[in-house]
N, CA, C and O atoms as a Tinker XYZ file with bonds, in Angstrom:
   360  protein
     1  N      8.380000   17.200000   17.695000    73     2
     2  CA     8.732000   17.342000   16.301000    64     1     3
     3  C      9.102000   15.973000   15.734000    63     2     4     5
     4  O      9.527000   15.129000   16.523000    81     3
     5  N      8.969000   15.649000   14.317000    73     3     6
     6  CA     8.938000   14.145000   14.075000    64     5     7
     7  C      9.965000   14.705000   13.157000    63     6     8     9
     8  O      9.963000   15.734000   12.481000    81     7
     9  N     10.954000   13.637000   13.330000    73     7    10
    10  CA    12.535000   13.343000   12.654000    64     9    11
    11  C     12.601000   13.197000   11.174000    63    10    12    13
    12  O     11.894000   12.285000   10.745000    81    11
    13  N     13.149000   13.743000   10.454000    73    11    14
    14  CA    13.340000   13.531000    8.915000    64    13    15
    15  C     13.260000   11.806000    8.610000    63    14    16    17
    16  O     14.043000   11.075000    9.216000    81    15
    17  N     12.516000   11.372000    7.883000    73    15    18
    18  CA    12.473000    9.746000    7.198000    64    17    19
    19  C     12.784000    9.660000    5.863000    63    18    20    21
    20  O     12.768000   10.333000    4.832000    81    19
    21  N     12.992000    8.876000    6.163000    73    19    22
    22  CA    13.697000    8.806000    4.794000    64    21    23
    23  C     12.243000    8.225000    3.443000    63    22    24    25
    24  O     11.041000    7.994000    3.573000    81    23
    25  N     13.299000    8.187000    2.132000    73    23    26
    26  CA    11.369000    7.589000    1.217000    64    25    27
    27  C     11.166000    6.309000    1.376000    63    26    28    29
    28  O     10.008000    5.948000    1.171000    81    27
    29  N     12.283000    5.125000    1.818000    73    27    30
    30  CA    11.387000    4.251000    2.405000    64    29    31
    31  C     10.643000    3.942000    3.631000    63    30    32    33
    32  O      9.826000    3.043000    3.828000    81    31
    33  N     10.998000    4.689000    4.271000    73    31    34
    34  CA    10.087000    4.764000    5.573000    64    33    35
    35  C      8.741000    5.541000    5.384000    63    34    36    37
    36  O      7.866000    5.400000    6.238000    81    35
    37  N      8.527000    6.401000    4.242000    73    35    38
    38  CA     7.427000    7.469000    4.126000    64    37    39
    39  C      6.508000    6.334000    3.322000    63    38    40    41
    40  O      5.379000    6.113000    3.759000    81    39
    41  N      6.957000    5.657000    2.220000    73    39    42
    42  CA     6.397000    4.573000    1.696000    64    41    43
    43  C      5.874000    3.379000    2.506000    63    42    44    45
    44  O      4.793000    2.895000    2.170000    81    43
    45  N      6.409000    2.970000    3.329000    73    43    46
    46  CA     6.599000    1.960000    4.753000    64    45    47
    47  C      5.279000    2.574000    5.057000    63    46    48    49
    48  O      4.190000    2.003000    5.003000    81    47
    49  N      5.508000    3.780000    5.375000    73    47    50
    50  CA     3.800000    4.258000    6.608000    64    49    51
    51  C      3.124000    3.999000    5.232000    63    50    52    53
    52  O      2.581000    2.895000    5.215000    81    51
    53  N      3.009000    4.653000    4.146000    73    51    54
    54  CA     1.786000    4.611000    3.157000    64    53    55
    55  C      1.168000    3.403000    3.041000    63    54    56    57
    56  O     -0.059000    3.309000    3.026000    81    55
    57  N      1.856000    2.527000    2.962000    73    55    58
    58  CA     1.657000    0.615000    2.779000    64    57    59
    59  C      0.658000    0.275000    3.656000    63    58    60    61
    60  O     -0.440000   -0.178000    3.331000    81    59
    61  N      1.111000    0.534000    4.966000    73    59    62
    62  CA     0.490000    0.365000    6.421000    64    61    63
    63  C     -0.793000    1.065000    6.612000    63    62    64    65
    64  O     -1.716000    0.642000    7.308000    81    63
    65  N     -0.783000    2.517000    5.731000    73    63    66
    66  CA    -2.084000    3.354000    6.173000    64    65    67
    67  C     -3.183000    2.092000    5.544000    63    66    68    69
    68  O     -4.022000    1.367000    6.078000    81    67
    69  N     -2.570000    2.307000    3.826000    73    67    70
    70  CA    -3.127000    1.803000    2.899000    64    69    71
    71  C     -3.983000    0.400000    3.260000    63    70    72    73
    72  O     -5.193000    0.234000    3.107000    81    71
    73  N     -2.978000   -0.580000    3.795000    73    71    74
    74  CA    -3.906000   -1.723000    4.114000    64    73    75
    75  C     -4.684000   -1.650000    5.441000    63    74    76    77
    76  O     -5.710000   -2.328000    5.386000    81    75
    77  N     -4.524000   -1.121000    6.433000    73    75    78
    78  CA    -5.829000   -0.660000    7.729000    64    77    79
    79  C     -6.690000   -0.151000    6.899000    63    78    80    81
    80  O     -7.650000   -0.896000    7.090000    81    79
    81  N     -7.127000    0.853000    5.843000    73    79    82
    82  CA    -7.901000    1.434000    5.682000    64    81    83
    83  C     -8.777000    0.678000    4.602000    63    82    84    85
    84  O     -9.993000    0.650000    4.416000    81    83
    85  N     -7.681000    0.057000    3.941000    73    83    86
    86  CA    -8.422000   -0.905000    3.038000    64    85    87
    87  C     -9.073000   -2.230000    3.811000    63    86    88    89
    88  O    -10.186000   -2.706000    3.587000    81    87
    89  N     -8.479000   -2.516000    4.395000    73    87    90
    90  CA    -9.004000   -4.088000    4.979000    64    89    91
    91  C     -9.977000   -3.904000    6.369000    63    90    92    93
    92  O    -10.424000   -4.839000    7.033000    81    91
    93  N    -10.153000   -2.668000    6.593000    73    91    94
    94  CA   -11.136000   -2.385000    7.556000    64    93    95
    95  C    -12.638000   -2.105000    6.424000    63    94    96    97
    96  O    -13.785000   -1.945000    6.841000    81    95
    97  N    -12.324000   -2.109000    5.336000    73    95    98
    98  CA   -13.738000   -2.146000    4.715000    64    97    99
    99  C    -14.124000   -3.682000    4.120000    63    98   100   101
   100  O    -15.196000   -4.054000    3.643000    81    99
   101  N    -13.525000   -4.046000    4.214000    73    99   102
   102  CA   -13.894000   -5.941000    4.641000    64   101   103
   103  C    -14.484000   -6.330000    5.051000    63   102   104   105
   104  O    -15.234000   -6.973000    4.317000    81   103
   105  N    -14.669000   -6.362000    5.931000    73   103   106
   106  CA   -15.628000   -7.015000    7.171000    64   105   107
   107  C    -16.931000   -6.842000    6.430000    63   106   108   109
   108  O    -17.588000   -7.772000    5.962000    81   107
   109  N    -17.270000   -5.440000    6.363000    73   107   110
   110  CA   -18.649000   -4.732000    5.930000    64   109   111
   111  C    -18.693000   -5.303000    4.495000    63   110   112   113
   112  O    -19.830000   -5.731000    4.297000    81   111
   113  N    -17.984000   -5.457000    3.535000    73   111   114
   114  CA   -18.518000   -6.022000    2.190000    64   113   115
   115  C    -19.312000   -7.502000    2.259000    63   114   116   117
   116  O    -20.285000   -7.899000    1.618000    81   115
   117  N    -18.622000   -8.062000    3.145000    73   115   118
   118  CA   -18.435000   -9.950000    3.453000    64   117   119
   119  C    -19.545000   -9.923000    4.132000    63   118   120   121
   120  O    -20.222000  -10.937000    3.955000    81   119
   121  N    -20.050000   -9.055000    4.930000    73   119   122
   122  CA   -21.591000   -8.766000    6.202000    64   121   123
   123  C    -22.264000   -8.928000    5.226000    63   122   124   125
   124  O    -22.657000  -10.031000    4.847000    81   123
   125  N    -22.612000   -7.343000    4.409000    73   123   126
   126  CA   -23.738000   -7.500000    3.429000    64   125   127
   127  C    -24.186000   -8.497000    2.223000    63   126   128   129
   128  O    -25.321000   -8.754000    1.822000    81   127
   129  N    -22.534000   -9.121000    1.638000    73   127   130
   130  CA   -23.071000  -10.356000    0.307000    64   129   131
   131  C    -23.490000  -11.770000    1.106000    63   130   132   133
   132  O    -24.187000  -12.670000    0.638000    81   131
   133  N    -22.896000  -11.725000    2.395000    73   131   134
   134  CA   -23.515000  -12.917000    3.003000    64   133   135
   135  C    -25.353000  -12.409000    3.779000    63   134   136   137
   136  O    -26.472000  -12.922000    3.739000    81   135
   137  N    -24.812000  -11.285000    4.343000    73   135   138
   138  CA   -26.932000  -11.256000    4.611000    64   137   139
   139  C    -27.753000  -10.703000    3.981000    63   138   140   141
   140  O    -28.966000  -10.811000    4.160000    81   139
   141  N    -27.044000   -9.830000    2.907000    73   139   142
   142  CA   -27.760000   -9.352000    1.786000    64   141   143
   143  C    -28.755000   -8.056000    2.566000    63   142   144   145
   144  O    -29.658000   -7.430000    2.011000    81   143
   145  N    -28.355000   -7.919000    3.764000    73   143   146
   146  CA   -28.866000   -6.668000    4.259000    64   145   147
   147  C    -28.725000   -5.635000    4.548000    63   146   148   149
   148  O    -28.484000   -5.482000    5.746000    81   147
   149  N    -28.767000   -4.755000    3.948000    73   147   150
   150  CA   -28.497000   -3.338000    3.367000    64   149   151
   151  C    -29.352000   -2.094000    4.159000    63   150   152   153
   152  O    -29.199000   -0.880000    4.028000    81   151
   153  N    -30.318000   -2.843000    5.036000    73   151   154
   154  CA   -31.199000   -1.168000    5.650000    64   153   155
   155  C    -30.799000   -0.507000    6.238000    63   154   156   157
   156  O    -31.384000    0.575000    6.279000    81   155
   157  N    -29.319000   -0.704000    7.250000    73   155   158
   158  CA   -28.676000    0.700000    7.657000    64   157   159
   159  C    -27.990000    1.147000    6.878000    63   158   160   161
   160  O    -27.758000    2.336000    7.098000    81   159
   161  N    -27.349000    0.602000    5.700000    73   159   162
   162  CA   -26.354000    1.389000    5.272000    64   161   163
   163  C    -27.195000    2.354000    4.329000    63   162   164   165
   164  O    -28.295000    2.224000    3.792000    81   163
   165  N    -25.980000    3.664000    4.338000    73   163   166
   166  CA   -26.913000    4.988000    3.671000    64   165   167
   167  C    -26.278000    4.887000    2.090000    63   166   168   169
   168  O    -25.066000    4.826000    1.888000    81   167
   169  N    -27.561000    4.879000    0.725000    73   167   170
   170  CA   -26.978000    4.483000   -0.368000    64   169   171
   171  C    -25.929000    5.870000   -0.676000    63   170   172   173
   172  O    -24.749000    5.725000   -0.997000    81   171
   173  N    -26.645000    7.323000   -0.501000    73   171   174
   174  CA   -26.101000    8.556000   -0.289000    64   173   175
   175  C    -24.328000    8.352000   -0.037000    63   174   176   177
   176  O    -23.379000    8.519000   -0.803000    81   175
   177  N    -24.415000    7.897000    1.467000    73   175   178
   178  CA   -23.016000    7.955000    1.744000    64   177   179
   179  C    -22.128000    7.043000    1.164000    63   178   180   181
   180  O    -20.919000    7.226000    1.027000    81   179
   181  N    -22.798000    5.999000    0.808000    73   179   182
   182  CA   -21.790000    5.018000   -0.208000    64   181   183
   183  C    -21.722000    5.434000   -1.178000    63   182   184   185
   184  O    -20.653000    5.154000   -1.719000    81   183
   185  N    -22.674000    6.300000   -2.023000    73   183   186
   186  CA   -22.034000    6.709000   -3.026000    64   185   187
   187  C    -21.319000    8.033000   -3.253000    63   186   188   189
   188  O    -20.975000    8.344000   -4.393000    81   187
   189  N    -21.158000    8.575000   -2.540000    73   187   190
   190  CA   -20.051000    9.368000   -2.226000    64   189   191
   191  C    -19.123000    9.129000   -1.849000    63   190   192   193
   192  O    -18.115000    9.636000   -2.341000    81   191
   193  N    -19.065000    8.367000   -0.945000    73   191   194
   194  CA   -17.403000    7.598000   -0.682000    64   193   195
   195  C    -16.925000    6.795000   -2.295000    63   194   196   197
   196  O    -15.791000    6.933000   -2.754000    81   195
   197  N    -17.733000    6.186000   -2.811000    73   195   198
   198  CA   -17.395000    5.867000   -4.049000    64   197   199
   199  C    -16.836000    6.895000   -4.958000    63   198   200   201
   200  O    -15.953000    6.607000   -5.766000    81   199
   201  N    -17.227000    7.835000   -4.870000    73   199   202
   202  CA   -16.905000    8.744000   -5.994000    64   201   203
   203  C    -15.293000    9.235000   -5.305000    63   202   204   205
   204  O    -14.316000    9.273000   -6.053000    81   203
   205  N    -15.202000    9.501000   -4.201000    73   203   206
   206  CA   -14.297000   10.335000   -3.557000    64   205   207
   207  C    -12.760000    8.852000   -3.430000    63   206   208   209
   208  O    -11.593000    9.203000   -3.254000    81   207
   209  N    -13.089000    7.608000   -3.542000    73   207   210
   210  CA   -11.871000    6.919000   -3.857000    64   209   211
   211  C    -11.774000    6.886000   -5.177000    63   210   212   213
   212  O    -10.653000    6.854000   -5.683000    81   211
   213  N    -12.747000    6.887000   -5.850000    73   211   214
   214  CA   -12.591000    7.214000   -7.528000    64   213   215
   215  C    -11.393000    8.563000   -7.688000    63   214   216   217
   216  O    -10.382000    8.494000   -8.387000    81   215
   217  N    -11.726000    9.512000   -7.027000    73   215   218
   218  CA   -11.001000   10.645000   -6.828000    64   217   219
   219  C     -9.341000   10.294000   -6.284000    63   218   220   221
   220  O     -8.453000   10.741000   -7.010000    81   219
   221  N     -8.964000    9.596000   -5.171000    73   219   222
   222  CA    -8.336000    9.215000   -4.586000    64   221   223
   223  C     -7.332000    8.800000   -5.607000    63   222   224   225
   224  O     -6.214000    9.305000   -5.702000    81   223
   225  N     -7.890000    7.664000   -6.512000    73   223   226
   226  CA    -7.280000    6.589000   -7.768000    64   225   227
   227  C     -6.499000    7.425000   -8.149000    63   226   228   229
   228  O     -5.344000    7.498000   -7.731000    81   227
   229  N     -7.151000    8.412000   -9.254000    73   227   230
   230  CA    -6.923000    9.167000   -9.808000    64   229   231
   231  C     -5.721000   10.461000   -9.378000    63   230   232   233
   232  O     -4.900000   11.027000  -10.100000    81   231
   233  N     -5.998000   10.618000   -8.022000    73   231   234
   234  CA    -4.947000   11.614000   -7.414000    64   233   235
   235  C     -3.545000   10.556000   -7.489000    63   234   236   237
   236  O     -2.497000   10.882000   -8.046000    81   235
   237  N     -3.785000    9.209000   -6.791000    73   235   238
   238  CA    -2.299000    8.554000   -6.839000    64   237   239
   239  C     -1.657000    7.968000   -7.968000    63   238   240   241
   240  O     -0.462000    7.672000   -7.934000    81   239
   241  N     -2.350000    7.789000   -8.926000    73   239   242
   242  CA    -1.735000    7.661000  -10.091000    64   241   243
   243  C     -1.540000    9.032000  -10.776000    63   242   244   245
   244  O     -1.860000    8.791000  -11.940000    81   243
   245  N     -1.215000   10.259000  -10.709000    73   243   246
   246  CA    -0.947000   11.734000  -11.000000    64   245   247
   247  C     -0.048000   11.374000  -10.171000    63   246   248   249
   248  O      1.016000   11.595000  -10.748000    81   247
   249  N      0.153000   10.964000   -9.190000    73   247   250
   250  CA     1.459000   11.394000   -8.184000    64   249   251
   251  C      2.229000    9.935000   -8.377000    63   250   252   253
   252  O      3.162000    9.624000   -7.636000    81   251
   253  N      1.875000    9.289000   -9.168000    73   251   254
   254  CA     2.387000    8.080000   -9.221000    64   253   255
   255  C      2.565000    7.267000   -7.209000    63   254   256   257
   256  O      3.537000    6.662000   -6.755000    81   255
   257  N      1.746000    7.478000   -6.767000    73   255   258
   258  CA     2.109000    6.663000   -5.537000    64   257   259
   259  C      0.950000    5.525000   -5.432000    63   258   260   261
   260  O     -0.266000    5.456000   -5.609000    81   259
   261  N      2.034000    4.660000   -5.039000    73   259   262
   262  CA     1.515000    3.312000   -4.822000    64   261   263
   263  C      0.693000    2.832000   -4.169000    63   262   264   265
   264  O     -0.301000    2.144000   -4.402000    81   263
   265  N      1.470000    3.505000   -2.719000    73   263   266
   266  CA     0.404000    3.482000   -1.719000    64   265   267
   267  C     -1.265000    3.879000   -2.072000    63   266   268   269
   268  O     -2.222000    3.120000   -2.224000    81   267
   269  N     -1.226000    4.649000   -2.103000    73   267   270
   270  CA    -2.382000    5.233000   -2.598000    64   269   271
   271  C     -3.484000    4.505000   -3.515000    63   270   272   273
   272  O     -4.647000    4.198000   -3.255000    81   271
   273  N     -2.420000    4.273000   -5.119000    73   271   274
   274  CA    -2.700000    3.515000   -6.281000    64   273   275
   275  C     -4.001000    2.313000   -5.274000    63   274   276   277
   276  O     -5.219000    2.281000   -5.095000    81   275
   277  N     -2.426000    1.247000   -4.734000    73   275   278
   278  CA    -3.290000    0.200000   -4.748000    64   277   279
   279  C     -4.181000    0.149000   -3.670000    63   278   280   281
   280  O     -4.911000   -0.840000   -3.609000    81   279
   281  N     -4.275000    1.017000   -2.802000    73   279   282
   282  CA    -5.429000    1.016000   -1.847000    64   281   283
   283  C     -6.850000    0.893000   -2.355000    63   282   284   285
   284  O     -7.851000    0.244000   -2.053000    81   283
   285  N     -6.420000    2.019000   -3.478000    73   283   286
   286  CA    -7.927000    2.430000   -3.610000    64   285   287
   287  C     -8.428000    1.730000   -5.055000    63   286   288   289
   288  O     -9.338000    2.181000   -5.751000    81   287
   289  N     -7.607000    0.492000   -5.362000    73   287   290
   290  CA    -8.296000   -0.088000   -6.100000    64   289   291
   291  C     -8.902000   -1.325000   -5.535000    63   290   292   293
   292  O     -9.883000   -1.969000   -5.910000    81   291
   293  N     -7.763000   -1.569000   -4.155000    73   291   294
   294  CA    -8.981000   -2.444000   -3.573000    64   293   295
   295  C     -9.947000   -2.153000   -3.107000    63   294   296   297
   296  O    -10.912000   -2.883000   -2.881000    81   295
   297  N     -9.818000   -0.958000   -2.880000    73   295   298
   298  CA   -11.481000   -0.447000   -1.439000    64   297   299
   299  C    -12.388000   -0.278000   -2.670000    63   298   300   301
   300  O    -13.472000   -0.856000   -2.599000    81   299
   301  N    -12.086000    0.517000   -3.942000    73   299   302
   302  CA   -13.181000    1.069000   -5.092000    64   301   303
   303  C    -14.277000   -0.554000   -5.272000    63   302   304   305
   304  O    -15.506000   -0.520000   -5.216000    81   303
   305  N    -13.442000   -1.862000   -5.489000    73   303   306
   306  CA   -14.635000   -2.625000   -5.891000    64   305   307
   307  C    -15.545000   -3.079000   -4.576000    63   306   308   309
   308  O    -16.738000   -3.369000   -4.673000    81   307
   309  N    -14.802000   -3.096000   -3.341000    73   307   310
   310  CA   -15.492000   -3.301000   -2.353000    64   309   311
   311  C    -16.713000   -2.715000   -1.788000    63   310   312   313
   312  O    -17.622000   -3.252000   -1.155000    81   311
   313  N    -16.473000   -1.027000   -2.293000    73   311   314
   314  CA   -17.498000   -0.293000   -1.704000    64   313   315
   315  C    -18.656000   -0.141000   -3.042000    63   314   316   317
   316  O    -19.811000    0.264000   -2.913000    81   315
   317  N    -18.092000   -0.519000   -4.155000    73   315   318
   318  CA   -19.232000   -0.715000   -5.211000    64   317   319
   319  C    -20.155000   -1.883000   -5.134000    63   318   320   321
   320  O    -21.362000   -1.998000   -5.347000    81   319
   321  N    -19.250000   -2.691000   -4.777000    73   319   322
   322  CA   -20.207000   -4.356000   -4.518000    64   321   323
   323  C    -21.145000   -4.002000   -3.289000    63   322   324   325
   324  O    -22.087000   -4.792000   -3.217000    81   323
   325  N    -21.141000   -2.817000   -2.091000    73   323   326
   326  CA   -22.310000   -2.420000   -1.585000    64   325   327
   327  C    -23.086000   -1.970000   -2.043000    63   326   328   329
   328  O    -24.221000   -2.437000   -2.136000    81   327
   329  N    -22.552000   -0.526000   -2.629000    73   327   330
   330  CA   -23.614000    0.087000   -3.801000    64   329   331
   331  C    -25.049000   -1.121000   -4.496000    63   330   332   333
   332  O    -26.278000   -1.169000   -4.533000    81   331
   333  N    -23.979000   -1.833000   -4.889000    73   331   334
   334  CA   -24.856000   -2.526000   -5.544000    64   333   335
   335  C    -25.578000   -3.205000   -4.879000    63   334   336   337
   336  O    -26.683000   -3.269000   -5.418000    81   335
   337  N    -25.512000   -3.926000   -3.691000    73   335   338
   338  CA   -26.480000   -4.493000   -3.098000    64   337   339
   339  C    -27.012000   -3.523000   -2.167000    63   338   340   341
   340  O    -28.150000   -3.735000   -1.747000    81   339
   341  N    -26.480000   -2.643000   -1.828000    73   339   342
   342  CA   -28.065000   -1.426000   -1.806000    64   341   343
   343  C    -28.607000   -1.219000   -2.835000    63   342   344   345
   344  O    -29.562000   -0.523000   -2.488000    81   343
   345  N    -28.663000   -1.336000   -3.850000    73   343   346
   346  CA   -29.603000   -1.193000   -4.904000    64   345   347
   347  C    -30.505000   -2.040000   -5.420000    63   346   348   349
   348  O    -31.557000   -1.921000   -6.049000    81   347
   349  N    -29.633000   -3.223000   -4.871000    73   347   350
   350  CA   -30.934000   -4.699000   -5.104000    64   349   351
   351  C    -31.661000   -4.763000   -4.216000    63   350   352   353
   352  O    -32.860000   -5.014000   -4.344000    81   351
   353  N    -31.115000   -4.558000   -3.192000    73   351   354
   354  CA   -31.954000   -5.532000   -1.792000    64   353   355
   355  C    -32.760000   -4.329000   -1.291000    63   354   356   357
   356  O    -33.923000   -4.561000   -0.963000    81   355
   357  N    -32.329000   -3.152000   -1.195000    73   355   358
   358  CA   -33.248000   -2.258000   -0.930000    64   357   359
   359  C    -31.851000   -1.439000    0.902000    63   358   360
   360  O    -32.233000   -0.497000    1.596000    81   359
């Protein structure tokens, strides 16, 4: 059973989820604008993950959480700047 935390410790984990999840989509933005190569990635699944942190945004600013907030405004341009170069490069 996990122990009552308090809200800065619940905020503490959100911070922490927030940047692993965000900064693990890094790597992959920085891959594709430097090789500009796009043939495994699926445009399908990127753009659904796009839509679904669009969703995300939107849920943490309704709940006003931060965590959340600023995650997904960093991951939203990251995973669009693929979009888009799946759409150029093929």
């Amino acid at each position: 059973m996990i122990p009552a935390l308090t809200h800065v410790q619940i905020e503490t984990i959100g911070y922490i989820a927030a940047c692993c999840t965000t900064l693990c989509w890094l790597p992959q933005a920085i891959s594709t604008i430097r090789t500009k190569d796009t043939k495994a990635i699926s445009l399908l699944t990127q753009s659904v993950f796009a839509v679904g942190i669009t969703l995300w945004l939107v849920y943490g600013i309704a709940l006003d959480s931060w965590p959340v907030i600023l995650s997904n405004i960093v991951t939203l341009p990251l995973v669009l700047i693929v979009v888009a170069m799946k759409l150029r490069h093929g």
